[in-house]
C-alpha positions in Angstrom: 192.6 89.1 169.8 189.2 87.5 170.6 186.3 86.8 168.4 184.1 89.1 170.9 184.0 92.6 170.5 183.8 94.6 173.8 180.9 96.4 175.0 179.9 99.3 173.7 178.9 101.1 177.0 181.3 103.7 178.2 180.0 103.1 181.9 179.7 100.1 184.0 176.4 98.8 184.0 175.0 98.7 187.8 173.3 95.1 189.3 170.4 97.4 190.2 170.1 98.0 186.6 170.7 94.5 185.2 168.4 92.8 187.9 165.7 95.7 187.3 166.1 95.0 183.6 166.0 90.7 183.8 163.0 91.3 186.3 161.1 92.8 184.0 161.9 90.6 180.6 161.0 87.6 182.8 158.0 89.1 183.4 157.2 90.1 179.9 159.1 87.6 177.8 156.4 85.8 176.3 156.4 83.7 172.7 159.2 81.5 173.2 163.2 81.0 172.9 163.3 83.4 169.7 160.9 86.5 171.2 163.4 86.1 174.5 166.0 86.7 172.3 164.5 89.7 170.5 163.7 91.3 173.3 167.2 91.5 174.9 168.4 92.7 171.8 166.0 95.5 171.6 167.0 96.4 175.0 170.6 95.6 175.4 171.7 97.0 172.1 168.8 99.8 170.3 167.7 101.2 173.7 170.6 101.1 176.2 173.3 100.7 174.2 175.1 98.1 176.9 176.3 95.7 173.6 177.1 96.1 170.2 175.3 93.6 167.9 178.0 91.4 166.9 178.9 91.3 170.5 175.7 90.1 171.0 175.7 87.8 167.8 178.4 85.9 169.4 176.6 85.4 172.5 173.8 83.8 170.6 176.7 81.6 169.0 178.5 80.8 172.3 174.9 79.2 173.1 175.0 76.9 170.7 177.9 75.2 171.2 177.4 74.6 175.3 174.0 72.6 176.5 171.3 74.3 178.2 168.3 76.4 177.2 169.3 79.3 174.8 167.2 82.2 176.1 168.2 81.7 179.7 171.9 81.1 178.6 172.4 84.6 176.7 171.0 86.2 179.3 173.3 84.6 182.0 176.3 85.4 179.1 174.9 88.7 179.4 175.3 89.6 183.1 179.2 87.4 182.7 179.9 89.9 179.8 179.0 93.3 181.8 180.0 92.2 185.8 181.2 88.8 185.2 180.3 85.9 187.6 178.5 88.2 189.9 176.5 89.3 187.1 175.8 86.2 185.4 174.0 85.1 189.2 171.9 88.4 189.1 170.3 87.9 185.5 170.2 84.3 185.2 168.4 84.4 188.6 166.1 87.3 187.7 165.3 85.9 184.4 164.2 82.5 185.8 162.5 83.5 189.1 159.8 85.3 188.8 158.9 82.7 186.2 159.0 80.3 188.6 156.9 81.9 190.7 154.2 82.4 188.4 154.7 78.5 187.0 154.0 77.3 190.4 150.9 79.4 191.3 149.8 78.0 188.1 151.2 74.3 188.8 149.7 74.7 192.7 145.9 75.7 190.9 145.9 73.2 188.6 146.6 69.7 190.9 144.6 71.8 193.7 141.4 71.8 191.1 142.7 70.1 188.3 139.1 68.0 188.1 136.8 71.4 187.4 135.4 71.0 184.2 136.7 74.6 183.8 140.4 74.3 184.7 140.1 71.3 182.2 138.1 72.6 179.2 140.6 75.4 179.2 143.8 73.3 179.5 142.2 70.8 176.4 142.4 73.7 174.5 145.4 75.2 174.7 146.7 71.4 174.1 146.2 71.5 170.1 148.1 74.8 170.0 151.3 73.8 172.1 151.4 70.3 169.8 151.4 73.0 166.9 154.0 75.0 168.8 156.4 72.2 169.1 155.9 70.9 165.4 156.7 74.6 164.0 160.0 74.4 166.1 160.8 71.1 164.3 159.8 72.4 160.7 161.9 75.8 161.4 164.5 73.9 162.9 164.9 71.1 159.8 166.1 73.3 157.0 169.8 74.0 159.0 169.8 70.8 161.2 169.4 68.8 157.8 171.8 70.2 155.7 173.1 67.5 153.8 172.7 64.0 153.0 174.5 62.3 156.0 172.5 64.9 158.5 169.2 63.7 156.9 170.5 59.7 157.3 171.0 60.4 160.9 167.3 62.1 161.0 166.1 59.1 159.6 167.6 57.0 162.4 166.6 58.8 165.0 163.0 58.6 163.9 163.7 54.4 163.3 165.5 54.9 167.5 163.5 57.3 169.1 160.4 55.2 167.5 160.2 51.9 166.7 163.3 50.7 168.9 162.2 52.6 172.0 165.5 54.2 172.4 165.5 57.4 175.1 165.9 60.5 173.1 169.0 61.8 175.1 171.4 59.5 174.1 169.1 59.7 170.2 170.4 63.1 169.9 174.0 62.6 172.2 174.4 59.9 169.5 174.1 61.6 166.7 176.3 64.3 167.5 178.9 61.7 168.4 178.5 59.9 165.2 178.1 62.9 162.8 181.2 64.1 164.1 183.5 61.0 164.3 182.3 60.5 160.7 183.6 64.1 159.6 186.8 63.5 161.2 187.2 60.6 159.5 186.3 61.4 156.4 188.1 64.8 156.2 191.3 63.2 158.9 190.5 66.3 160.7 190.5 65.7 164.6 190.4 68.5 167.2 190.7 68.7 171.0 186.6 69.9 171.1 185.6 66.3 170.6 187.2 65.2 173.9 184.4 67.4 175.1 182.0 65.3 173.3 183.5 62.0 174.2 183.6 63.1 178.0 180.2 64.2 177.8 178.9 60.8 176.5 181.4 58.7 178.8 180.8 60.3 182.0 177.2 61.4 182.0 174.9 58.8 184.0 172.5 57.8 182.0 168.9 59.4 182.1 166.9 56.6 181.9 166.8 54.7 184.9 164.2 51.6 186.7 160.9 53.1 187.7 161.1 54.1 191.4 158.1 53.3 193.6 158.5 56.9 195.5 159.9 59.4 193.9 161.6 62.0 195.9 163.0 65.7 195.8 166.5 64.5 195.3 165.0 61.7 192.4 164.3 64.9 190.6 167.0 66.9 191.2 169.3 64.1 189.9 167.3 63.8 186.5 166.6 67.0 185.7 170.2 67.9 186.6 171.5 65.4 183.6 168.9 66.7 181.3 170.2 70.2 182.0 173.5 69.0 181.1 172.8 67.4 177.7 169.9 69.9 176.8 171.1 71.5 173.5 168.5 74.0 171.5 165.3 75.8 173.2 163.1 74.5 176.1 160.6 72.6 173.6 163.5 70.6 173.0 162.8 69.7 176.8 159.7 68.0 176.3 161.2 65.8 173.7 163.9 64.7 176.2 161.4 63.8 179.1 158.5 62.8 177.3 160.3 59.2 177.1 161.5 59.3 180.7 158.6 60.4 182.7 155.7 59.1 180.8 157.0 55.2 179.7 159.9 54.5 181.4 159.1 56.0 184.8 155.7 56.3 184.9 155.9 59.5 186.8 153.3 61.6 184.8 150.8 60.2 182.5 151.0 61.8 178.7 148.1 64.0 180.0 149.9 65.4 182.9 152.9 66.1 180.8 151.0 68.1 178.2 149.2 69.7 181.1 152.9 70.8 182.7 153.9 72.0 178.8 150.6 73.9 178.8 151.3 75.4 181.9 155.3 76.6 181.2 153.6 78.1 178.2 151.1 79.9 180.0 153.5 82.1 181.9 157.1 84.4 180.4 160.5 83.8 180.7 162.1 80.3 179.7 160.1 77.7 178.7 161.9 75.1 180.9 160.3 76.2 183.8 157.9 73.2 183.0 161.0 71.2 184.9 159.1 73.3 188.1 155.3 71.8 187.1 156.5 68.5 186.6 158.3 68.6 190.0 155.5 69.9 191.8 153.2 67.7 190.0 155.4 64.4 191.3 156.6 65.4 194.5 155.0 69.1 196.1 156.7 72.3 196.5 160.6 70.4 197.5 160.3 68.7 193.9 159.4 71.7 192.1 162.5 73.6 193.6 164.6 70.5 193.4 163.4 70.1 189.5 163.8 73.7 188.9 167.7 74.3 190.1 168.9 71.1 188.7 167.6 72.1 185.3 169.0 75.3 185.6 172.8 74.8 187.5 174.3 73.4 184.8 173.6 76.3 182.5 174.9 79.0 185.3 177.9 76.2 185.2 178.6 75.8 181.8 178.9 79.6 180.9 180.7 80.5 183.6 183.3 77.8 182.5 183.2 78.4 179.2 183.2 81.8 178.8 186.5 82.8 178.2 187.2 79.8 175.7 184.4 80.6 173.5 186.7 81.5 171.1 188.5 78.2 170.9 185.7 75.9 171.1 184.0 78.1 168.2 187.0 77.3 166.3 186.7 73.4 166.7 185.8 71.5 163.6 184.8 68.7 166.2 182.6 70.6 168.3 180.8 72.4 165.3 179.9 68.9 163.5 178.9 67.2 167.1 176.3 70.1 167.4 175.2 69.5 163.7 174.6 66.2 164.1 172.9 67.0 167.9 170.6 69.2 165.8 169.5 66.0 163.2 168.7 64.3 166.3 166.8 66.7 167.9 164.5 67.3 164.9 163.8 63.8 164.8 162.8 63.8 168.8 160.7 66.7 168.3 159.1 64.8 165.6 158.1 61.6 167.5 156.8 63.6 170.7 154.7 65.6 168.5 153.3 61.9 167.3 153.0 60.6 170.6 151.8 63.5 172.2 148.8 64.5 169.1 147.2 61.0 170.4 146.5 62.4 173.7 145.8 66.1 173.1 143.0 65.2 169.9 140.9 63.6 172.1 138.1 64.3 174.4 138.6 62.7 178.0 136.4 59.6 176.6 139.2 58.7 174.2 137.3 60.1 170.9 138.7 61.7 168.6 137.9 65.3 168.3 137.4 67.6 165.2 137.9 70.2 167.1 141.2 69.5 168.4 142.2 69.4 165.0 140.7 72.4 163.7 142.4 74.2 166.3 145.5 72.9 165.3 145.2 73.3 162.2 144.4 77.0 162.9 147.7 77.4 164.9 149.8 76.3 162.1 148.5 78.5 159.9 148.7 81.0 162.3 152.2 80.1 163.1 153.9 79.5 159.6 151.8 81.7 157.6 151.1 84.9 160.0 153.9 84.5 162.7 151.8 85.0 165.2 153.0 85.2 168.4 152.5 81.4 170.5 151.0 83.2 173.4 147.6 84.9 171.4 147.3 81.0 169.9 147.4 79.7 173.7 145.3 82.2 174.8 143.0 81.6 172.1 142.8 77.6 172.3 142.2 78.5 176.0 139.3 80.7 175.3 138.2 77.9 172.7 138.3 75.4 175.0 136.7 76.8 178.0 133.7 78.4 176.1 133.0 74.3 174.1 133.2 73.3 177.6 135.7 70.3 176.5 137.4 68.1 178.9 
């Protein structure tokens, strides 16, 4: 007996109908992560009937115990679940490629004209809301991820790692998770076969930070983004807390502007937020790096719940794996928490270094807007946009 009930559909859904379906979310699936989410289960289970919801629920759960983003991995589950490996290819493609292709006309646009005040005024703008964006992930994120006293020591630590001791934030939150979870076992003398997974994971990953290369090419980026899509747990924002480290100060690749430019763009367009991986690529190396960026952050994902799939309910069932992912979570809040620090001192200034009332009015606004009146991300982009473009900022 599994933990997943079957589907509720009495006939087998069609690729036509899944791709037609994924197409159309990518297209539409603005707000984040969570509105992805909401979406598909508006459509899978109230209008078409092709789930049940705690079918669905234990999707949602299955993502949370495998790396990779969370929108883009439910949606692969999804096409496994009603075709199997055929149909996880059709909707994890269909969900990420059109927003690809809209990323790039974006990311080609912006370093083709990049310097017009416009382009520029509009891009400072939206910068203050996607800071706001990323701290209201943290601040939702904190109540669960810090649900005790040794999950808020290991917040604390990461802050002290991921700050003052310059540690990158991959092995912040690999190492939390690790530690969180060996100290459970010990403490309760519970051990399980999930934390081999977490052991192998830390013992045979490369390591993400590497010497800064004088010329960086297609492959260069395949290879990182590749191990970031294989450590990635929690939503794309999480993203920008693992790269921020790796492409800004360690590499050098980006400057912090470019990377908030690339966040600002992944925002700008639906369908998974880690499409940024695309900008950044295209950004560093042209149109090879973009595609090279863009599949190795997404393989491991199509990889993972292929894999894993049928031992979802085993892994669910490992005290291991469950406390790894807690303490991955305390780690991640506090390497949301120092990107939002780091990145705040680029986007609250004007291009002469000042710092900008503005900039801090809007994101003061987008808080509010955020916490108070969950308003969708996208109207508070669109809006710090407008802003933006008519103070003619830069």
């Amino acid at each position: 007996m599994t933990l997943v009930e079957p589907p509720i559909t009495r006939e087998r859904v069609s690729y036509a109908a899944l791709a037609r379906l994924f197409l159309r979310l990518s297209l539409l699936a603005f707000g984040g992560p969570v509105a992805h989410v909401a979406m598909m289960d508006d459509e899978l289970i109230v209008r078409r009937r092709w789930l049940s919801r705690p079918h669905f629920l234990d999707l949602l759960a299955a993502t949370n115990l495998i790396p990779g983003p969370n929108s883009t991995e439910v949606a692969i589950h999804v096409g496994y679940t009603l075709r199997g490996v055929s149909g996880a290819l059709v909707t994890g493609f269909c969900f990420i490629f059109p927003a690809f292709v809209l990323t790039m006309i974006l990311a080609v646009l912006y370093v083709a004209s990049g310097a017009i005040p416009q382009v520029e005024s509009l891009l400072w703008g939206i910068k203050p809301a996607i800071i706001a964006i990323i701290a209201v992930a943290a601040y939702r994120l904190a109540p669960a991820a810090l649900a005790n006293t040794a999950l808020v020591v290991l917040f604390v630590g990461g802050l002290v790692a991921a700050g003052p001791l310059d540690i990158p934030e991959v092995l912040v939150m690999v190492g939390s998770g690790l530690l969180y979870a060996v100290y459970r076992a010990l403490r309760d003398r519970v051990a399980s076969s999930g934390g081999l997974l977490a052991v192998g994971l830390l013992v045979f990953l490369p390591p993400a930070a590497q010497a800064v290369l004088t010329s960086v090419t297609a492959g260069d980026l395949f290879w990182y983004f590749l191990r970031i899509g294989a450590v990635l747990f929690g939503t794309g924002y999480v993203l920008i807390a693992y790269i921020q480290q790796d492409l800004v100060v360690t590499f050098g690749w980006l400057t912090a502007q470019q990377l908030l430019d690339a966040v600002a763009i992944g925002q700008l367009t639906p369908g998974p937020v880690s499409t940024t991986a695309a900008v950044v690529g295209y950004i560093v190396a042209g149109f090879s790096g973009a595609v090279a960026a863009t599949v190795g952050m997404f393989l491991p994902s199509f990889l993972l719940v292929i894999l894993t799939a049928p031992l979802i309910p085993k892994m669910r069932r490992s005290r291991f794996m469950g406390d790894f992912l807690s303490g991955v979570n305390a780690g991640v809040v506090a390497a949301i928490l120092i990107t939002v620090l780091m990145l705040a001192n680029e986007a609250f200034r004007t291009a002469d270094g000042v710092l900008s009332p503005l900039a801090l009015l809007l994101f003061a606004l987008a808080l509010v807007g955020l916490i108070r009146f969950r308003l969708n991300a996208t109207w508070l982009i669109v809006a710090g946009a407008l802003v933006g473009l008519l103070s003619g900022q830069a």
